[in-house]
MMTF fields as JSON, N, C-alpha, C and O atoms, coordinates in Angstrom:
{
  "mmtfVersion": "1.0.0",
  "mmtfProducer": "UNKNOWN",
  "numBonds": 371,
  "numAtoms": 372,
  "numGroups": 93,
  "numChains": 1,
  "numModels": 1,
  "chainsPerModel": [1],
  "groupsPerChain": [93],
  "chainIdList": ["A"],
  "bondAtomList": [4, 2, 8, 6, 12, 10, 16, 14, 20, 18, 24, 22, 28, 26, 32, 30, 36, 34, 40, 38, 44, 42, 48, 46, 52, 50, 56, 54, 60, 58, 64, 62, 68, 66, 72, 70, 76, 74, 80, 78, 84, 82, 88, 86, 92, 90, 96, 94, 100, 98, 104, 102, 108, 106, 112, 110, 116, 114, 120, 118, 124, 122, 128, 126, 132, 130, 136, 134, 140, 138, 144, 142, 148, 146, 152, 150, 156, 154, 160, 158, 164, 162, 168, 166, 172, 170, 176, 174, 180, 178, 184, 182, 188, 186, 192, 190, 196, 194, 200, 198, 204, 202, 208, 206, 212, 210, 216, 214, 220, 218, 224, 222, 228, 226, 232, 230, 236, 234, 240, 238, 244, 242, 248, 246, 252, 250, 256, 254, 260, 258, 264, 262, 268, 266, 272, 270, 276, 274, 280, 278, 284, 282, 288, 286, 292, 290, 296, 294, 300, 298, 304, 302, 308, 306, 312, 310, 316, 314, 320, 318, 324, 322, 328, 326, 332, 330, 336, 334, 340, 338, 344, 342, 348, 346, 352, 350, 356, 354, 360, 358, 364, 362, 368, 366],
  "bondOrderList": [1, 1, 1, 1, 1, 1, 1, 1, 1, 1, 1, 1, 1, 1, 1, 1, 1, 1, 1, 1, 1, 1, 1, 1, 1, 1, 1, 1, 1, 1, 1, 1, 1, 1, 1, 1, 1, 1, 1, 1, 1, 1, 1, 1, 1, 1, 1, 1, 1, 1, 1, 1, 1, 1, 1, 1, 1, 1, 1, 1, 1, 1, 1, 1, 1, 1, 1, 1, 1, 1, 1, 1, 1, 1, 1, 1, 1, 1, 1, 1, 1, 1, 1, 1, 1, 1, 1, 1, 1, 1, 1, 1],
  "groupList": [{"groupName": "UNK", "atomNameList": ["N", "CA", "C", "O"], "elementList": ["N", "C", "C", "O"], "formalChargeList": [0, 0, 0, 0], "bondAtomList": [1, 0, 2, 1, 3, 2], "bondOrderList": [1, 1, 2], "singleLetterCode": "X", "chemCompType": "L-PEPTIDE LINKING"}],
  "groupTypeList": [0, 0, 0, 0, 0, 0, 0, 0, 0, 0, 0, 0, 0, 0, 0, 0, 0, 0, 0, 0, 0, 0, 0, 0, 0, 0, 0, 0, 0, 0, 0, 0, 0, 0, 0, 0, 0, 0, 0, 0, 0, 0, 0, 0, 0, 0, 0, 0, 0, 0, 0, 0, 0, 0, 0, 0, 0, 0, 0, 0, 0, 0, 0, 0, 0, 0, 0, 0, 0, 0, 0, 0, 0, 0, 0, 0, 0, 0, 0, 0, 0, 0, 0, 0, 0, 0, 0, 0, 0, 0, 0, 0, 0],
  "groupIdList": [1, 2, 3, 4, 5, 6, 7, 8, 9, 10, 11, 12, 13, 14, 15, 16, 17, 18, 19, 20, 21, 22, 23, 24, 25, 26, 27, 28, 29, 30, 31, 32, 33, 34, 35, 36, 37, 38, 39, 40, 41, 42, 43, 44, 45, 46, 47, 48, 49, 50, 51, 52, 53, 54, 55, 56, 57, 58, 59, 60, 61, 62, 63, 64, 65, 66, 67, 68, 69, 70, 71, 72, 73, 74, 75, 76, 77, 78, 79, 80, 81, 82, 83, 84, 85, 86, 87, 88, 89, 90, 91, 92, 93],
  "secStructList": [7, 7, 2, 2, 2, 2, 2, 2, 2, 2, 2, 2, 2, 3, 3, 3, 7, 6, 6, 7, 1, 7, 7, 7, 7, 2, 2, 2, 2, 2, 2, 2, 2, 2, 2, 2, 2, 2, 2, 6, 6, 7, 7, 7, 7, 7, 2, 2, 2, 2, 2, 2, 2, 2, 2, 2, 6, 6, 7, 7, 7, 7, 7, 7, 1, 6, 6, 7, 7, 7, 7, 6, 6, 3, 3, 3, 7, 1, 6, 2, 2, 2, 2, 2, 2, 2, 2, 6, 1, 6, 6, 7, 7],
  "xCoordList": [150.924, 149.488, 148.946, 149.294, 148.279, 147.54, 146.395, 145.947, 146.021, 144.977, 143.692, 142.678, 143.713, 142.271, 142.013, 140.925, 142.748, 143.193, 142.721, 142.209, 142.997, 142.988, 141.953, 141.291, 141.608, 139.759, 138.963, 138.338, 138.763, 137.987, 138.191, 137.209, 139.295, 139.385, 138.612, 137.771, 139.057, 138.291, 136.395, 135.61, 136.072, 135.362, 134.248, 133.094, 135.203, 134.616, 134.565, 134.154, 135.137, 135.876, 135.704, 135.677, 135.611, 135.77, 134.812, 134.858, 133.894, 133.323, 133.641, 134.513, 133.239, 133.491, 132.201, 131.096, 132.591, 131.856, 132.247, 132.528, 132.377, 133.374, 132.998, 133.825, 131.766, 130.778, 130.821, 130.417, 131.756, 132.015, 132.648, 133.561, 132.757, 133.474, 134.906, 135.928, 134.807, 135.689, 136.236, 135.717, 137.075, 138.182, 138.801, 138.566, 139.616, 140.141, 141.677, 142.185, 142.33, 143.626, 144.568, 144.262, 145.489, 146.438, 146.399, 146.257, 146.538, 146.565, 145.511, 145.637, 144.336, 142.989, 142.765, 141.858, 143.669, 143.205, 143.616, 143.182, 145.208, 146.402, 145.703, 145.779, 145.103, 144.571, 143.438, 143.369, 142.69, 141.478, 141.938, 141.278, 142.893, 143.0, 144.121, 144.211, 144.798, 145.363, 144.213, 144.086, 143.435, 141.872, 141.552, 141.952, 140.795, 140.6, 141.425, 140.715, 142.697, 143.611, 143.514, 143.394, 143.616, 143.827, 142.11, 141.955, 140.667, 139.588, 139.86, 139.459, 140.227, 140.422, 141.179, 141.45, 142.072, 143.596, 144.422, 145.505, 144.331, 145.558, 146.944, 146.951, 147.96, 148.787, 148.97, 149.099, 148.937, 149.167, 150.448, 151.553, 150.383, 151.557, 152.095, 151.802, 152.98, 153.973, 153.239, 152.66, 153.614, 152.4, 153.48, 152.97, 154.375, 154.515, 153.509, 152.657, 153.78, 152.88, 150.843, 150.018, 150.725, 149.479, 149.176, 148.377, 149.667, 149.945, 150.289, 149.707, 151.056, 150.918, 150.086, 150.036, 148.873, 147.456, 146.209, 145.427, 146.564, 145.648, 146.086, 145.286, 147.512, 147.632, 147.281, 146.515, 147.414, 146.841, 145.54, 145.008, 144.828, 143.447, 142.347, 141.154, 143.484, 143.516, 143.21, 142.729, 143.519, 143.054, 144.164, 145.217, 143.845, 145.121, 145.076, 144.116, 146.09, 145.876, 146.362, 147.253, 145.65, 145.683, 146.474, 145.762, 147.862, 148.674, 148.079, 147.795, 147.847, 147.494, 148.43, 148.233, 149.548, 150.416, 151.533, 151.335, 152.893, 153.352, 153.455, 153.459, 153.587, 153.379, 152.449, 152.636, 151.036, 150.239, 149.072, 148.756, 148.613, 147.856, 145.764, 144.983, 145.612, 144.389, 143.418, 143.565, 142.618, 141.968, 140.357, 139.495, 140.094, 138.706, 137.92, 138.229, 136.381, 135.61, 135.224, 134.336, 136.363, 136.694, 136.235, 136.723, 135.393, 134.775, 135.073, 135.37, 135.065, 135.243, 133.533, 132.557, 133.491, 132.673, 132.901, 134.104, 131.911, 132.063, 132.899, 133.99, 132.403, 132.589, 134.691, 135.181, 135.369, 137.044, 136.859, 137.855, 136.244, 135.937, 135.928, 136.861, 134.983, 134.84, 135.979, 136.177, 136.7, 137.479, 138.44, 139.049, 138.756, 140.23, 139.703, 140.374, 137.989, 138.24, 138.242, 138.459, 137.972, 138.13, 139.304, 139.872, 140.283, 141.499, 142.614, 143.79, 141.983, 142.889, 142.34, 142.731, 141.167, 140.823, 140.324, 139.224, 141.369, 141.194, 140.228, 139.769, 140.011, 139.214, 137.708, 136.99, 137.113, 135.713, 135.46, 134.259, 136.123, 135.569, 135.488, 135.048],
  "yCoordList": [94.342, 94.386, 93.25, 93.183, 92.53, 91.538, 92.103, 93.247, 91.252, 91.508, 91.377, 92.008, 90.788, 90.483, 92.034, 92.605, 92.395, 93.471, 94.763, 95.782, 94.472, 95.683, 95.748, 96.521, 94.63, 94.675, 95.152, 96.165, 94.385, 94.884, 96.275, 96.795, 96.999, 98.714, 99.241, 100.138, 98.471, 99.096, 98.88, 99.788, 97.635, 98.026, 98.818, 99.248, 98.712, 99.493, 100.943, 101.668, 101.077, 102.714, 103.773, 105.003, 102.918, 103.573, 103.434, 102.321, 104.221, 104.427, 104.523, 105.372, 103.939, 104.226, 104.904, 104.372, 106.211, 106.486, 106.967, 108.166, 106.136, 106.893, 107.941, 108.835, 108.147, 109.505, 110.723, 111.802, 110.093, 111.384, 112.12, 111.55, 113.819, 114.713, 114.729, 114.77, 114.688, 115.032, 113.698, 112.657, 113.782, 112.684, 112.749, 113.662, 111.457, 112.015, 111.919, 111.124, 113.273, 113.091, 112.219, 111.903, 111.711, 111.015, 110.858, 109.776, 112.047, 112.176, 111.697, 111.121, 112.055, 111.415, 110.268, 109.789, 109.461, 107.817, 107.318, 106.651, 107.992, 107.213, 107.768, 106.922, 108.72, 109.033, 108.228, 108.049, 107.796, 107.199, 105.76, 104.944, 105.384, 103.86, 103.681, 102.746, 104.826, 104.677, 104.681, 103.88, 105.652, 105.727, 104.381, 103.632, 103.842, 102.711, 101.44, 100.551, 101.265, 100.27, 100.481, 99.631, 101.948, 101.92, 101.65, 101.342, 101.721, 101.596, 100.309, 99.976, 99.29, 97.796, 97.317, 96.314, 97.742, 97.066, 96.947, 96.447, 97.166, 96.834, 97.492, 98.721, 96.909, 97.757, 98.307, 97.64, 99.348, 100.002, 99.66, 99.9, 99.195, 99.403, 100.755, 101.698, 100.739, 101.918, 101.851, 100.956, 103.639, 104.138, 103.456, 103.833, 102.864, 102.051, 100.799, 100.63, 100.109, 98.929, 99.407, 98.684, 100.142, 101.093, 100.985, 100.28, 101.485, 102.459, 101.421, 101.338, 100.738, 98.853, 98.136, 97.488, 98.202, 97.913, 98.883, 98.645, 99.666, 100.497, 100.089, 99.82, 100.077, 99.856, 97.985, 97.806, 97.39, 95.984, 96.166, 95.501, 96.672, 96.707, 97.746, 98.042, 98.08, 98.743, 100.529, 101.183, 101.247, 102.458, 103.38, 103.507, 104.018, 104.952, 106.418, 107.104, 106.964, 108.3, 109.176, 108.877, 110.028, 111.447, 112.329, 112.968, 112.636, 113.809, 114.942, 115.3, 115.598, 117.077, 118.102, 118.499, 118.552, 119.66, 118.888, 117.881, 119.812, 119.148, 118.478, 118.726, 117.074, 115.84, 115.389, 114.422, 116.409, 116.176, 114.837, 114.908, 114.008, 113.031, 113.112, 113.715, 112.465, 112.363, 111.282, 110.936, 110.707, 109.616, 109.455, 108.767, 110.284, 110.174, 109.12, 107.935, 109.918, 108.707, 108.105, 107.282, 108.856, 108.095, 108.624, 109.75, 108.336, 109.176, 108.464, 107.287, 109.082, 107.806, 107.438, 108.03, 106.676, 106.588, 106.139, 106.151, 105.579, 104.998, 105.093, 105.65, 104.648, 105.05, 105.702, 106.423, 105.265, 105.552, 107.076, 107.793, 107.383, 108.247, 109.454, 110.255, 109.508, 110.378, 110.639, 111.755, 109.678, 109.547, 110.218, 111.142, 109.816, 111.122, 112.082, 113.081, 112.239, 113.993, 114.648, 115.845, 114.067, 114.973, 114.369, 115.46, 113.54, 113.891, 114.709, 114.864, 115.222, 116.54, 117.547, 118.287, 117.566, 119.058, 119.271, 119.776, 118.776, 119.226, 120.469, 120.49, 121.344, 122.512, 122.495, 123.445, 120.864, 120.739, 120.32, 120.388, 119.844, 119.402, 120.013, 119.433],
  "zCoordList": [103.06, 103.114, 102.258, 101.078, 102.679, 102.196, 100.88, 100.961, 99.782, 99.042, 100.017, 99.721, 100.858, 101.341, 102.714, 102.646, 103.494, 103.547, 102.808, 103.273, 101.691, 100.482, 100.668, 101.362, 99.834, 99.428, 100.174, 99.862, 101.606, 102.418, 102.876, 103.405, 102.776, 102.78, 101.716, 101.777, 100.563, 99.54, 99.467, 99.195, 99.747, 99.856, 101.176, 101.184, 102.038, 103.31, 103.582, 104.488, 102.454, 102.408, 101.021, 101.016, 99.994, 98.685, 97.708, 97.185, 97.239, 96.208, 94.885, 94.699, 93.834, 92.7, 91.871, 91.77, 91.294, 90.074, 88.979, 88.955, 87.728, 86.546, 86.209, 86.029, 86.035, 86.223, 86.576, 86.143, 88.007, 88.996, 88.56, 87.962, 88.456, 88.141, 88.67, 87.985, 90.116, 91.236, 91.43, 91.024, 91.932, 92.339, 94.241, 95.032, 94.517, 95.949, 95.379, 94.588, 96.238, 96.289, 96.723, 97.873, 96.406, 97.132, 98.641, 99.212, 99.242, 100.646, 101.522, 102.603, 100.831, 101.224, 101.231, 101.911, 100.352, 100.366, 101.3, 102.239, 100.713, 102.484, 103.641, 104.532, 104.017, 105.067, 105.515, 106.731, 104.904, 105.231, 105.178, 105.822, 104.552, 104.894, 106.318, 107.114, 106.249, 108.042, 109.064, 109.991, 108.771, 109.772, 109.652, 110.544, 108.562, 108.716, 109.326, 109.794, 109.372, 110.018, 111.723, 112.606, 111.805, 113.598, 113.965, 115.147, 113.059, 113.699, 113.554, 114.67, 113.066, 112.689, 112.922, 112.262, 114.084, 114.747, 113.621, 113.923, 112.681, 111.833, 111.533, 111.466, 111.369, 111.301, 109.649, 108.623, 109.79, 108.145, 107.227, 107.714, 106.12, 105.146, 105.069, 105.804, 104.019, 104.136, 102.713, 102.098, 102.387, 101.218, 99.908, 98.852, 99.69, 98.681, 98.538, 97.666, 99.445, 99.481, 99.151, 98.594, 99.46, 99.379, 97.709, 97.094, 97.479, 96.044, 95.125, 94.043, 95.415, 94.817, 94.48, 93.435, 95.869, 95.956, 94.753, 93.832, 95.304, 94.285, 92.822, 91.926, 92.694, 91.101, 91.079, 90.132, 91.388, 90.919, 91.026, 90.137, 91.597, 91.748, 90.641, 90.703, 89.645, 88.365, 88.7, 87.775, 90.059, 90.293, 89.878, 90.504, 88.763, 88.062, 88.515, 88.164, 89.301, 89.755, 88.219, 87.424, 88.202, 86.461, 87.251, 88.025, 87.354, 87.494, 87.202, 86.059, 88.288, 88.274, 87.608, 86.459, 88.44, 88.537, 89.61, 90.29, 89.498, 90.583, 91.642, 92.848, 90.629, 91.493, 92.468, 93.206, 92.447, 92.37, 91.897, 90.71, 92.451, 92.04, 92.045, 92.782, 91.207, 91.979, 91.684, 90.512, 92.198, 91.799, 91.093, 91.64, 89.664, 89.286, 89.619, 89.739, 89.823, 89.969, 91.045, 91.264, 91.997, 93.59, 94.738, 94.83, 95.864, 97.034, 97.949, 97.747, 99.346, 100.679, 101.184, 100.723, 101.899, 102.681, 103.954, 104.212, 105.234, 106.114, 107.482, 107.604, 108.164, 109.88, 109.762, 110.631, 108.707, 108.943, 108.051, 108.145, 107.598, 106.671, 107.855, 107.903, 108.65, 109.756, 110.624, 111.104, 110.827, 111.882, 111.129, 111.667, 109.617, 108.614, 108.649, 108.903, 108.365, 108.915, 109.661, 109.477, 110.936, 112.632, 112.71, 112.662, 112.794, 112.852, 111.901, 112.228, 110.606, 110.348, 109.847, 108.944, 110.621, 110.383, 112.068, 112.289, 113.394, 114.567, 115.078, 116.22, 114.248, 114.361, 114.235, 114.546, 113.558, 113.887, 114.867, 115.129, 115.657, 117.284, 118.396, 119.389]
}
């Protein structure tokens, strides 16, 4: 995955507020940045390369509980945002 790549997920996709109480889980990020690659032809990295990105880009997941992650501060937004949640929560459509 390219930095330029990254960025533009990040910023097409991800909110920051240190503020924020709540955080997104692990699963939620990788999820929404696969949404985002297939709305954008792209082909997705493998969640190492992912998780690579996030850490150069200084985003530190706080260990929950078993192996558990999560990302303070962090919200999705935008048109791939929709598309991770009607594709796994099949039951709103």
């Amino acid at each position: 995955m390219s930095d330029l790549q990254f960025n533009r997920f990040l910023s097409e996709c991800i909110t920051h507020d240190p503020d924020r109480p709540t955080g997104l889980r692990g699963e939620e990020l990788y999820g929404v940045y696969i949404s985002w690659c297939l709305l954008h032809g792209e082909a997705p990295a493998s969640g190492t390369a992912f998780w690579a990105g996030m850490k150069r880009q200084r985003y530190v997941g706080r260990q929950r509980h078993a192996g558990s992650y999560i990302w303070p501060g962090l919200a999705m937004t935008g048109p791939a945002v929709v598309d991770y949640i009607l594709s796994s929560q099949p039951s709103l459509v």
